[in-house]
N, C-alpha and C positions, 0 to 999 in steps of 0.2 A: 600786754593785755592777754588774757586768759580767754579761751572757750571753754565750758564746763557741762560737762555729761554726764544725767545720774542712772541709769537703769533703773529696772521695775522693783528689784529686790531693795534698792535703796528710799524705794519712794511707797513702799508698801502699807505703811498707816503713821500715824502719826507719830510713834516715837522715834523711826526712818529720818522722819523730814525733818524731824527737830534737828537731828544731826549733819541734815545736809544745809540748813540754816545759819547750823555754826560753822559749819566748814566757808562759805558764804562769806558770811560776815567776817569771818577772821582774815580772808585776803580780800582790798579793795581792786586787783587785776582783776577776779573773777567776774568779770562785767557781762558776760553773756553766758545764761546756763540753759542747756538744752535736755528736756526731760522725758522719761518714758511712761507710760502709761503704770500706774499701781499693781507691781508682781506678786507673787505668792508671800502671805505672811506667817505660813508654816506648810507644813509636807503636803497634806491634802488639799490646801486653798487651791483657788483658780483665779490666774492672773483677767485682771478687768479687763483686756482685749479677748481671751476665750468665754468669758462673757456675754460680750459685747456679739459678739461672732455667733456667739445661740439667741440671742435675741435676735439679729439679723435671719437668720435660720427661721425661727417661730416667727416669724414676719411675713417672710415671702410663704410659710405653708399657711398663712392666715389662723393664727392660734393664738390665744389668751397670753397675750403680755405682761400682763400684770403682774404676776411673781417674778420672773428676773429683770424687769425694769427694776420694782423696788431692792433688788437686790443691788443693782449698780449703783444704783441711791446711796444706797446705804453705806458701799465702799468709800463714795466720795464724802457724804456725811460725815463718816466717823474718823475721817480725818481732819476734815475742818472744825469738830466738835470738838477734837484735841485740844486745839488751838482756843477754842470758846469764840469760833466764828461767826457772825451774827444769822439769823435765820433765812435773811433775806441776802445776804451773799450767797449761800446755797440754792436759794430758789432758782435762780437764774439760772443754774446746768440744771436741776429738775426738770426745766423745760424745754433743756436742749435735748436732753437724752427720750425725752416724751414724743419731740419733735420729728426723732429720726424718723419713726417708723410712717409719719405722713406725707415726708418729702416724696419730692418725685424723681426719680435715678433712670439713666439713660440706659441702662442695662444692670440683670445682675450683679455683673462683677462689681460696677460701679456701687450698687448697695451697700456689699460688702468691705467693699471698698471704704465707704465712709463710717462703716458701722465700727469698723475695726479703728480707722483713724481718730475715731472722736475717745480711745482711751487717754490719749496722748492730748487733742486737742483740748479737753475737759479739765486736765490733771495740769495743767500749762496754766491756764486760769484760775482756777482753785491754789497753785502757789504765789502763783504773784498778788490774788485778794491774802495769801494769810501771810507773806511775807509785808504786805504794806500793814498789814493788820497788827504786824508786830515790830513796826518802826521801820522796815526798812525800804527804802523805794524802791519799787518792781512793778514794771508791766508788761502785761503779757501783749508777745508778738504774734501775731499770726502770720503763717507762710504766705499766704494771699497778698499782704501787706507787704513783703520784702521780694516781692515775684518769684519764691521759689518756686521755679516751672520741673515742671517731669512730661515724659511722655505722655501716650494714650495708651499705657501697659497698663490698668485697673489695679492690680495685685502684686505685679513686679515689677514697677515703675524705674526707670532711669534717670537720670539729671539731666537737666539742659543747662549746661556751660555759660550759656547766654547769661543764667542766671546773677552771676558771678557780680556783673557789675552794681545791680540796685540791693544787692545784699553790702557792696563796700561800703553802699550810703548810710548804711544805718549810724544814727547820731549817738555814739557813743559819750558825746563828752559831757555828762551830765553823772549825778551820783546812783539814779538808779540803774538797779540791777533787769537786763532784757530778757525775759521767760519766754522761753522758744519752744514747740512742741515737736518732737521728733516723729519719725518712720515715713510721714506722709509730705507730699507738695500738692499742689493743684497745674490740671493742665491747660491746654490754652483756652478752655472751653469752661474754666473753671471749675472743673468736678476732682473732687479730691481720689487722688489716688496712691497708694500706699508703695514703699520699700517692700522686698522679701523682708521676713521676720527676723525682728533684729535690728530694723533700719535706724533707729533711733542714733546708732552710732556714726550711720552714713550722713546723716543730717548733721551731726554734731561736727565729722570733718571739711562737708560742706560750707557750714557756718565757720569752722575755724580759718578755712582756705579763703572764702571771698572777704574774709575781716583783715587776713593777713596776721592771724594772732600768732604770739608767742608761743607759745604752748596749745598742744589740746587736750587737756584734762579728765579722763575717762572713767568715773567712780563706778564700783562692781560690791562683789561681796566676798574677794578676795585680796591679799595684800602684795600680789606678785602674780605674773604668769610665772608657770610650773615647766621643767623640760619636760614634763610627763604628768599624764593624769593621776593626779593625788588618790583615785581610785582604782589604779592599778599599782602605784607604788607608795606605798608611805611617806610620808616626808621627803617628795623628792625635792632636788634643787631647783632654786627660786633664781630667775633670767633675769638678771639687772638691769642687762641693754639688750638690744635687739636689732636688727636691719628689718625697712620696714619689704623687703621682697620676704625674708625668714619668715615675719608675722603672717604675711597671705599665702603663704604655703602652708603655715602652719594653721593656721583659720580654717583655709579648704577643707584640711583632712581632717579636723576635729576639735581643733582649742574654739570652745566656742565663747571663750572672754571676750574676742572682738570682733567684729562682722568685718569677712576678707575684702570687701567691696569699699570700705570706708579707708582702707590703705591708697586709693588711690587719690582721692584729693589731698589728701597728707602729701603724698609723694610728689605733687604735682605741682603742690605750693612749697613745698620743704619743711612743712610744718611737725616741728617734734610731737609723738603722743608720748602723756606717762596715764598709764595702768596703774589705779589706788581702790581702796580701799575705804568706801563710807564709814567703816565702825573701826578703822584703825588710820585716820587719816593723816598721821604722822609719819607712819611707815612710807619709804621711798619709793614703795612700788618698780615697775619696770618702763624702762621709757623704750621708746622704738624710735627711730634714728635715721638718717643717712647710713651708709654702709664706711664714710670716712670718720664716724664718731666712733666706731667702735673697736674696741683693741680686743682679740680673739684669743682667748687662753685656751679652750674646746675644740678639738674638730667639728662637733655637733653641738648644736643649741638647742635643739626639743623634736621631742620621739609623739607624732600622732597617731593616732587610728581612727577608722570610721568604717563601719557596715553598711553603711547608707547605699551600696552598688548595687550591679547587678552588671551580667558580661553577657557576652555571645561571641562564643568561639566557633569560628567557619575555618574548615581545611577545604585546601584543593591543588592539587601538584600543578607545579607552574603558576603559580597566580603571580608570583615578584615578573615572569616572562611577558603579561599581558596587560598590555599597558591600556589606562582609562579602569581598571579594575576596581579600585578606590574611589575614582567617581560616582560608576555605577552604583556602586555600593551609600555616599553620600547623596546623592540623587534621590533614592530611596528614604533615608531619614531627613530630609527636606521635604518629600512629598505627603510626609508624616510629622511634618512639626517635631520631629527628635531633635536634640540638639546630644552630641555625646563629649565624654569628658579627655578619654585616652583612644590610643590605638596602636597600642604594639603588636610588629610584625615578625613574621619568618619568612622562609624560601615560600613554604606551601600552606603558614598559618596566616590567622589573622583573629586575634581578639579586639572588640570595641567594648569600652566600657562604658556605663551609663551611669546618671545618680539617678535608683528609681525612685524619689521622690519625686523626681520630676515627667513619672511615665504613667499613662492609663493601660489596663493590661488589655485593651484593644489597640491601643497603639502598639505595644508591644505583638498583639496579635500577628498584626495587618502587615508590618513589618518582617516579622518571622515568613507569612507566605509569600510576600513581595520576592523576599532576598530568597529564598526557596525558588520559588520560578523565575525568578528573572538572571540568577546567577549561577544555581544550579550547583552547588558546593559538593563534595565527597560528603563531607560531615558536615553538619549545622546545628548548634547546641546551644538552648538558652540555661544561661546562672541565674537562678533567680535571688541570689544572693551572693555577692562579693567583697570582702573586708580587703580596705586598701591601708595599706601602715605608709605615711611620710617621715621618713629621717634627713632632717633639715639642720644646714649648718654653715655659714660663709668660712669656717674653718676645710670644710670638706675642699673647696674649690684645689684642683689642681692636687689634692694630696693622694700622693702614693697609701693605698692595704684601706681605704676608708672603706671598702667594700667588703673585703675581709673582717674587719672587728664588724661590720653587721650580719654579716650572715653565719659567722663559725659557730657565737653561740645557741643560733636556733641550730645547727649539726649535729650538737652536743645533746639538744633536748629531742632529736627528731619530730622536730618542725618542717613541714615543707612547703615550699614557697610553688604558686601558681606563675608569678611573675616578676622578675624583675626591672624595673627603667629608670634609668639618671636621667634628669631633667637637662634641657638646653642651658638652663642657667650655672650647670655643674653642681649648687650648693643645695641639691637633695637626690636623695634615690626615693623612689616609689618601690614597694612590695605589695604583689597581689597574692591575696592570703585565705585559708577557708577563714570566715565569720569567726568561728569557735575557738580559732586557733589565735586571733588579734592579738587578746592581753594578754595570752603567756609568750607571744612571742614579743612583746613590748616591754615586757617585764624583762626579760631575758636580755634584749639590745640593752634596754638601760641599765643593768647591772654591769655587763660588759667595758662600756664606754666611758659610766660615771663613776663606778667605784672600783 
């Protein structure tokens, strides 16, 4: 048995879905497909969750709805009209998305919360009315119905493990196909609350983990993950296999084919993913794996970057001498809701890094004078921008000069590095880098290394 994941790109209007119908129908394993809300159907579009999300917005400011309701309408319309859906199949989300805005929500977040979710829960229903519409049996599941529980995280929601067992009950053994709506669950309170963005995929290894499936099936708008951004290097090499530790390092720092969070039900249950392709769905894609599936030709499997940072670099002589120093210092982004990502040290250094998407610049404020008066540093310096490169590889474990073929050719281009750290895991080094300087030095390792 198959779990099956399409994204938003693949489910973007109607000539999308017809494809992921065939895809569908052509394997009878495929018995449980977990979907995302309708993505962009060219450059300018707006995927139906940012949408969703200004409506939610003109909601709580008390403003005329009326034009971007009928716009969600219309997204979901004109894919059922594809199909020659009947009129009255459509009404029914008419009136769910008319509905949002008079419910009653336990807090903002909570608003947002569902405003965002129902791109996903909307588009779950609408294919399984046009998938029976077109012979084949499907019904849609909703998370309420199989106890997908989460937190009371509104935005950032967690899984509850608990969940695990009334998701194995679901009754598979019948010929229809089960439509699942990904990114969101409900809490114990019943209010729906969403995954970080992306979540559609955590739901899908969720649902793969508590079924025990074979496979998890992960349709995108590419035919392979890449060792490197196809926008920094050409036609770079395509990753067959993978370890799925490789893919959440590699996630973190910037492949955003698969959401790093969704690796861990995989891992937990054993469950293989393959990475395919909706509009090339014959192609083998890349599977991700235990680490004994895979036989290592490469010392590295894939070169990332991301900007997304931001650092604070504190000197002060003696600080490795004074112990409780790092507390202090954690003590302060606890008393501040900071959570931070690294923290490479020296004798008399100390950088913490942060992802600032995940910071208000009064937290950041508050912080700055906290750790200023309470710790009293020589130097105290905020980055407000830091590019981190991951070089990721279970080839690297244990191998002599891996360090060397990554840093010689940034030497040669004078490139200079803010930071270097190998992970506990052995099988990546971290480079902290200026922002500007990311893709040439990405370019530069993956020439090195691949060709």
């Amino acid at each position: 048995m198959k779990v099956t994941k399409f994204g938003g790109s693949s489910l973007a209007n109607g000539q999308q879905l017809q494809r992921v119908y065939d895809i569908i129908r052509a394997d009878d394993d495929r018995k449980v497909v977990v979907v995302s809300a309708p993505g962009k159907r060219f450059k300018d579009d707006r995927k139906v969750t940012d949408l969703l999300l200004s409506y939610a917005q003109a909601t709580l400011a008390d403003e005329d709805t009326t034009e971007i309701i009928e716009t969600i309408k219309h997204r979901y319309h004109s894919i059922g009209e594809f199909f020659e859906l009947p009129d009255y199949e459509l009404a029914d989300l008419d009136e769910q998305i008319e509905h949002l805005a008079r419910k009653h929500y336990r807090s903002f977040d909570y608003l947002y919360a569902a405003f965002a979710a129902h791109g996903e829960y909307l588009n779950a229903q609408l294919i399984a009315k046009i998938f029976n519409h077109l012979g084949m049996p499907a019904r849609f599941v909703d998370p309420k119905e199989i106890g997908l529980l989460v937190n009371d995280n509104a935005r950032s929601a967690t899984f509850d493990t608990a969940s695990y067992t009334t998701i194995g009950e679901l009754d598979l053994s019948t010929s229809e196909r089960l439509i699942v709506p990904g990114f969101f669950g409900y809490t114990r309170s019943g209010d729906m609350a969403t995954f970080s963005r992306g979540g559609s995929d955590v739901t899908g290894a969720i649902m793969a983990r508590g079924l025990r499936a074979d496979l998890y099936e992960n349709f995108t708008d590419v035919s392979a993950i890449y060792a490197v951004n196809p926008s920094i290097v050409e036609h770079p090499a395509a990753i067959q296999q993978m370890t799925y530790d490789e893919m959440r390092e590699l996630s973190y720092a910037g492949f955003a084919v698969f959401h790093d969070e969704a690796i861990i039900p995989a891992i937990q249950g054993g469950i293989r993913i393959n990475i395919k392709n909706t509009n090339d769905p014959d192609a083998p894609g890349t599977f991700i794996v235990p680490p004994t599936e895979v036989q290592q030709t490469r010392p590295v499997t894939g070169i990332a970057n991301s900007n997304r940072f931001a650092a604070l670099y504190l000197h002060r002589y003696l600080l490795n001498k004074q112990v409780g120093f790092t507390l202090r210092i954690l003590e302060i982004l606890k008393r501040h809701n900071i959570s931070y990502e690294h923290m490479p040290s020296g004798i008399d250094d100390l950088t913490i890094i942060f992802d600032k998407t995940m910071l208000t610049q009064e937290q950041v404020d508050n912080m700055l004078s906290d750790i200023a008066a309470e710790i009293k540093p020589d130097t105290l310096k905020w980055i407000p921008s830091y590019g981190i490169i991951m070089v990721v590889g279970e080839g690297m474990r244990n191998r002599v000069g891996a360090l060397t073929e990554i840093v010689a050719p940034l030497k040669e281009r004078n490139i200079s590095l803010q930071m270097v750290n190998q992970g506990a895991s052995e099988i990546s080094i971290m480079l902290g880098i200026q922002p500007d300087l990311s893709d040439s030095a990405v370019e530069a390792i993956y020439t090195n290394i691949f060709k």
